[in-house]
DODO-881473 format. One record per residue (C-alpha): z, x, y; residue in three letters. Coordinates in Angstrom, 1 decimal. Example, Ala and Ser with C-alpha at 12.3 -4.5 7.8 and 13.67 -1.06 7.14 Angstrom:
+--------+--------+--------+------+
|     c3 |     c1 |     c2 | resn |
+--------+--------+--------+------+
|    7.8 |   12.3 |   -4.5 |  ALA |
|    7.1 |   13.7 |   -1.1 |  SER |
+--------+--------+--------+------+
This chain:
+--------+--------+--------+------+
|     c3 |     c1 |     c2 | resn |
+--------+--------+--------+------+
|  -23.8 |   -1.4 |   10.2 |  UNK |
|  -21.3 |   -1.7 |   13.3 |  UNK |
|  -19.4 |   -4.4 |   11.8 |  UNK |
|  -19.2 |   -2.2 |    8.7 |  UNK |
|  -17.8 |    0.8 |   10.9 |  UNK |
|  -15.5 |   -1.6 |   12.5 |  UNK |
|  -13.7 |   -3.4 |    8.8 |  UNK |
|  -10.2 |   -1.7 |    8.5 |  UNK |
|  -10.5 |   -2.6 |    5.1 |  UNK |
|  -13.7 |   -0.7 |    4.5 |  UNK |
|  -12.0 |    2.5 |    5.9 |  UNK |
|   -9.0 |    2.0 |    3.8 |  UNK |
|  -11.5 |    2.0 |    0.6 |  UNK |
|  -13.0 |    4.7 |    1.7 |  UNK |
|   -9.5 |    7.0 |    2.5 |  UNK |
|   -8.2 |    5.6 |   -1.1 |  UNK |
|  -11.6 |    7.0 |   -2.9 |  UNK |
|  -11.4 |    9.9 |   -0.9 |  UNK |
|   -8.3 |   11.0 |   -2.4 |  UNK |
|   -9.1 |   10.5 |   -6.2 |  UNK |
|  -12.0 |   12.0 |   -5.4 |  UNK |
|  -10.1 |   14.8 |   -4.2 |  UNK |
|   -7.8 |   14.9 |   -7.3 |  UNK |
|  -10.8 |   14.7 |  -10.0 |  UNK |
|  -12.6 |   17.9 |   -8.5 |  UNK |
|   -9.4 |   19.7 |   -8.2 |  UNK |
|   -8.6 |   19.3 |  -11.8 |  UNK |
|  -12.5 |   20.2 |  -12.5 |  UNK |
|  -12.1 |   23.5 |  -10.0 |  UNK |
|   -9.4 |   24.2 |  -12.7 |  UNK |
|  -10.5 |   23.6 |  -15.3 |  UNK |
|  -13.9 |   24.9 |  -15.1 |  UNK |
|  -12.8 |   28.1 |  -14.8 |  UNK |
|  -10.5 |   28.5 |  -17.8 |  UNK |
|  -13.6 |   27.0 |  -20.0 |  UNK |
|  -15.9 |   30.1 |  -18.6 |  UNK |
|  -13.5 |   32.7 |  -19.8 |  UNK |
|  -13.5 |   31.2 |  -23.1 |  UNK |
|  -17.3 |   31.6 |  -22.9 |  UNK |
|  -18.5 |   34.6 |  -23.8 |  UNK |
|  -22.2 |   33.0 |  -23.3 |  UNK |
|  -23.7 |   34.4 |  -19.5 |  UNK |
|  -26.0 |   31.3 |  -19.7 |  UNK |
|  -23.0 |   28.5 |  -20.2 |  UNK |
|  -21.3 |   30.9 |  -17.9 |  UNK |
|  -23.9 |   30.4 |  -14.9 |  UNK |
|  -24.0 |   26.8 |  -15.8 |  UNK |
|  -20.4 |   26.2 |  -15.3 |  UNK |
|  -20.6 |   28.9 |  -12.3 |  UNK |
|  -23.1 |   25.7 |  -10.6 |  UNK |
|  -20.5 |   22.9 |  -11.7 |  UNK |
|  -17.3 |   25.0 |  -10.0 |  UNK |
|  -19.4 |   24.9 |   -6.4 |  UNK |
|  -20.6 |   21.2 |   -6.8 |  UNK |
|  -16.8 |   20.4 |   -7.7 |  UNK |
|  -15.9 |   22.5 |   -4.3 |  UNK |
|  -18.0 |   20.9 |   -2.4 |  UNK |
|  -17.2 |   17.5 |   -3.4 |  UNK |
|  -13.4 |   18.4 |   -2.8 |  UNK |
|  -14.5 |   19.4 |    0.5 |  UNK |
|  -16.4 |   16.0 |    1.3 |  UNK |
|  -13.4 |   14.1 |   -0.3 |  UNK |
|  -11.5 |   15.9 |    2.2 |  UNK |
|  -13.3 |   15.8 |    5.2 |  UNK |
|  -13.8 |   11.6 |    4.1 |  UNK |
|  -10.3 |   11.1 |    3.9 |  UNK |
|   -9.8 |   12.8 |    7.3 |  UNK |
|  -12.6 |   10.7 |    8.8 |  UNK |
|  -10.7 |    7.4 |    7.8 |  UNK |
|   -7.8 |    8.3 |    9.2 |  UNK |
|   -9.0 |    8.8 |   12.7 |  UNK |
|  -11.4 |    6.1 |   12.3 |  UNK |
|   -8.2 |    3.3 |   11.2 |  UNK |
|   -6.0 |    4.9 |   13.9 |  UNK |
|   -9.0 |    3.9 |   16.2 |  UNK |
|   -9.3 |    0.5 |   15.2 |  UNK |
|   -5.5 |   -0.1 |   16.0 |  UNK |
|   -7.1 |   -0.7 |   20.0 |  UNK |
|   -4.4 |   -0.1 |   22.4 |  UNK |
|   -1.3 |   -0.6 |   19.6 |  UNK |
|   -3.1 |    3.4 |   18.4 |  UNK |
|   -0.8 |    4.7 |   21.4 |  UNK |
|    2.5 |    3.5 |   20.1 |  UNK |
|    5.5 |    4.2 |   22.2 |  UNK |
|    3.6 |    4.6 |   25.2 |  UNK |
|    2.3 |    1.0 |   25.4 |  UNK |
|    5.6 |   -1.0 |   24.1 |  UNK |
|    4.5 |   -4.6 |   25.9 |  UNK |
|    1.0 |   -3.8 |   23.6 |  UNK |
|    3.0 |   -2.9 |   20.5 |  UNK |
|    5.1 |   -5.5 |   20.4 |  UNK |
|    2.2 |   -8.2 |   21.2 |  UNK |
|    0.0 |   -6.6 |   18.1 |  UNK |
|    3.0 |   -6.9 |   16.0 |  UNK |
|    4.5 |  -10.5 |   16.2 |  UNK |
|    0.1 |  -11.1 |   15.7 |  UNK |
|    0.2 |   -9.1 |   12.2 |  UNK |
|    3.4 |  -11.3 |   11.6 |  UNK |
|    2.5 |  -14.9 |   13.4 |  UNK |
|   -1.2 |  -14.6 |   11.5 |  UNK |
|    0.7 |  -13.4 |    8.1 |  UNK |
|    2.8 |  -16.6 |    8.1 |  UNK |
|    0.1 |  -19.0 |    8.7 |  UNK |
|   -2.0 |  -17.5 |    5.6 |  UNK |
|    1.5 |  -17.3 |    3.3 |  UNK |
|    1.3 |  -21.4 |    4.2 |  UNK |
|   -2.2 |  -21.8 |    3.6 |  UNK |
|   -2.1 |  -20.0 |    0.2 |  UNK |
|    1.6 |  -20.9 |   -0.8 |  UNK |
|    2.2 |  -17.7 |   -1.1 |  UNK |
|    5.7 |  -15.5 |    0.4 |  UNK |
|    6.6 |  -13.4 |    2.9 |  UNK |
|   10.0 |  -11.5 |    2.2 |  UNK |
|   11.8 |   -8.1 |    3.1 |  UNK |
|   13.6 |   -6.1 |    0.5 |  UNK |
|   17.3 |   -5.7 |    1.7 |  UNK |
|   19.0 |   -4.0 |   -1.5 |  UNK |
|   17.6 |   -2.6 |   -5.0 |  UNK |
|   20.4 |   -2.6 |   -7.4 |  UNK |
|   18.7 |   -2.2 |  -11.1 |  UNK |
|   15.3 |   -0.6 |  -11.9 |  UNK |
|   13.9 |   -0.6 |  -15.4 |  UNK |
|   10.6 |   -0.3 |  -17.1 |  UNK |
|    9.5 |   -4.3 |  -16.8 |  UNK |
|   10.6 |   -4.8 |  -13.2 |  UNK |
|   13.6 |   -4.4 |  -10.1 |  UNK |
|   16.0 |   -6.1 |   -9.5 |  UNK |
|   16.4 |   -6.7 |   -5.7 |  UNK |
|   17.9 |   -8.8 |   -2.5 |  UNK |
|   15.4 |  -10.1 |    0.0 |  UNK |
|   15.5 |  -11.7 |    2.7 |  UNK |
|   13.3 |  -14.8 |    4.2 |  UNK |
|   11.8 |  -15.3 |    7.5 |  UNK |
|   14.6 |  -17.7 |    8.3 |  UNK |
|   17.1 |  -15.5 |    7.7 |  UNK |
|   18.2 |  -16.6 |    4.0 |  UNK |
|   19.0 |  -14.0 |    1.2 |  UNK |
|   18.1 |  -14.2 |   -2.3 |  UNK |
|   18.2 |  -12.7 |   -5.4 |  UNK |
|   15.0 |  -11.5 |   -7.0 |  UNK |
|   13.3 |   -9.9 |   -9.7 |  UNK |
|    9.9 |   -7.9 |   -9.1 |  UNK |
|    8.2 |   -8.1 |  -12.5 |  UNK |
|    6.4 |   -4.2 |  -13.5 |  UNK |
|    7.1 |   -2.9 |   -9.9 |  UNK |
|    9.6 |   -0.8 |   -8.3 |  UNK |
|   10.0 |   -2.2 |   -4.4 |  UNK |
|   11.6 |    0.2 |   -1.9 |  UNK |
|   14.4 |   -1.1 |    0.7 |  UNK |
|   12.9 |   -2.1 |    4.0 |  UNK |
|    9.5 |   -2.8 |    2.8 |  UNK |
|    8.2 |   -6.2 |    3.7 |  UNK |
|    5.4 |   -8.2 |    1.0 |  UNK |
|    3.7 |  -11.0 |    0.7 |  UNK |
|    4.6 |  -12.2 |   -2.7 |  UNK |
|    3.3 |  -14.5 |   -5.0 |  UNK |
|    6.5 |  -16.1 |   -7.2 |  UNK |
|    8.3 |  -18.5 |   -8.4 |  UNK |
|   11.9 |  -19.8 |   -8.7 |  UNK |
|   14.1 |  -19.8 |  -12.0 |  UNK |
|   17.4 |  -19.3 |  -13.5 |  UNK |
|   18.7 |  -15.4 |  -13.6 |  UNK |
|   20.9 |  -14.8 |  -17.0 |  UNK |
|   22.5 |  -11.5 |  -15.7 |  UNK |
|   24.2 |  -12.8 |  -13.2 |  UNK |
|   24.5 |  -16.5 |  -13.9 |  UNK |
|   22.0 |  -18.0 |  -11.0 |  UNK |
|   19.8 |  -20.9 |  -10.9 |  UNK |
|   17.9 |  -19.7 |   -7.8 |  UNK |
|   16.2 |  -16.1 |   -8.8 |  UNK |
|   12.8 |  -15.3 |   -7.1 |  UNK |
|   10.6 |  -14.5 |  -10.3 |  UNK |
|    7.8 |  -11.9 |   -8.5 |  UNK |
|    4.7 |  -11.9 |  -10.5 |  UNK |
|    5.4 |  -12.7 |  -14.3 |  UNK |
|    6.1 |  -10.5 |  -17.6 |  UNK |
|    2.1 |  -11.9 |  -18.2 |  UNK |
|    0.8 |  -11.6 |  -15.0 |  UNK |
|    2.1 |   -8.5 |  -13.4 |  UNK |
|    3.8 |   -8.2 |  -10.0 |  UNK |
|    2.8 |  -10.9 |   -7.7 |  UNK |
|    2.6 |   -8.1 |   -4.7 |  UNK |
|   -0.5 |   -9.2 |   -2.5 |  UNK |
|   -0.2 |   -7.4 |    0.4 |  UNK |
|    2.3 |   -6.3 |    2.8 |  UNK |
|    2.9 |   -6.3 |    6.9 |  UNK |
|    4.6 |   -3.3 |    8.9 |  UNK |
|    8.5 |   -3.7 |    8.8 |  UNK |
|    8.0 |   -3.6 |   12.3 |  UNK |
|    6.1 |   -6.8 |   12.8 |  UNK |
|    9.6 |   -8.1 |   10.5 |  UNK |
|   11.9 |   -6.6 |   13.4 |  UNK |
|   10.3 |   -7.4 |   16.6 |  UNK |
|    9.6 |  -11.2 |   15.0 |  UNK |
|   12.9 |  -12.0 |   14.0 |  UNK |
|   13.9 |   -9.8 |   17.9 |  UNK |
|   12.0 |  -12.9 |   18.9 |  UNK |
|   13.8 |  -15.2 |   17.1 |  UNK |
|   17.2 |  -14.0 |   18.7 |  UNK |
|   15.8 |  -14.2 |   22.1 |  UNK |
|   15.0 |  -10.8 |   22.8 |  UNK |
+--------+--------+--------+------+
């Protein structure tokens, strides 16, 4: 049970179910109501009366759930949950998130970029700059997803020739089969104080 209370992951589940729980019994707390005054039946009217206040009730557990998370993820930060006030801590907790990131990127031959620009969105994908660890800059193209600047992802892709713009060296994200190839993502802070690292400061 406490290593349960103590998985980040867990608590994200939890704050993400939360919320469409939240969204389903608002839409039934809507609905609901508009189907009883249709009703002229005072039995189907008492019945729905019953499912309006468990559909309350679950909005408010949904709620109070999603609160819950958030304290308990801010909590399991340790001393990084006090931000500005512990910069030496911060900064230590962030190039870990980043050091650990790139080891499992190599294990899994996977990617860890940073969008720089987005200069095309359409329905099958984006195109994008990003930018390496190292420093390099390359063209890319996120297959079904729509990236926003500054956002750092692990990526799973592959390298190919780009028609639109005549280059042998596009990163293909994901696939038109697959989907994007997003698998997770790091603060673009751990990015920042890293590559503040890598400049010597």
């Amino acid at each position: 049970m406490r290593a349960l209370l103590s998985d980040q992951y867990s608590w994200v589940w939890l704050r993400r179910a939360a919320k469409r729980t939240f969204w389903i019994s608002l839409g039934i707390l809507v609905l609901l109501p508009i189907i009883a005054a249709l009703v002229s039946d005072s039995i189907w009217t008492s019945v729905l009366g019953v499912f309006v206040s468990i559909a309350a009730w679950v909005a408010a557990l949904a709620i109070l759930s999603w609160i819950v998370s958030r304290i308990a993820f801010w909590w399991l930060k340790g001393p990084i949950r006090w931000g500005i006030f512990t910069p030496k801590i911060r900064r230590a907790y962030l190039l870990a998130v980043f050091d650990n990131t790139m080891r499992q990127t190599q294990i899994h031959r996977l990617r860890l970029v940073r969008v720089i620009h987005v200069y095309q969105v359409n329905r099958s994908g984006t195109k994008c700059v990003v930018e390496h660890p190292e420093g390099v800059r390359q063209d890319a193209w996120f297959w079904n997803f729509s990236p926003k600047r500054g956002h750092v992802f692990i990526v799973r892709s592959s390298t190919g020739y780009g028609p639109h713009n005549s280059n042998a060296q596009v990163m293909y994200i994901g696939s038109k089969v697959t989907g994007p190839g997003i698998v997770g993502g790091i603060p673009a802070a751990s990015w920042k104080a890293a590559h503040k690292r890598l400049r010597g400061r």
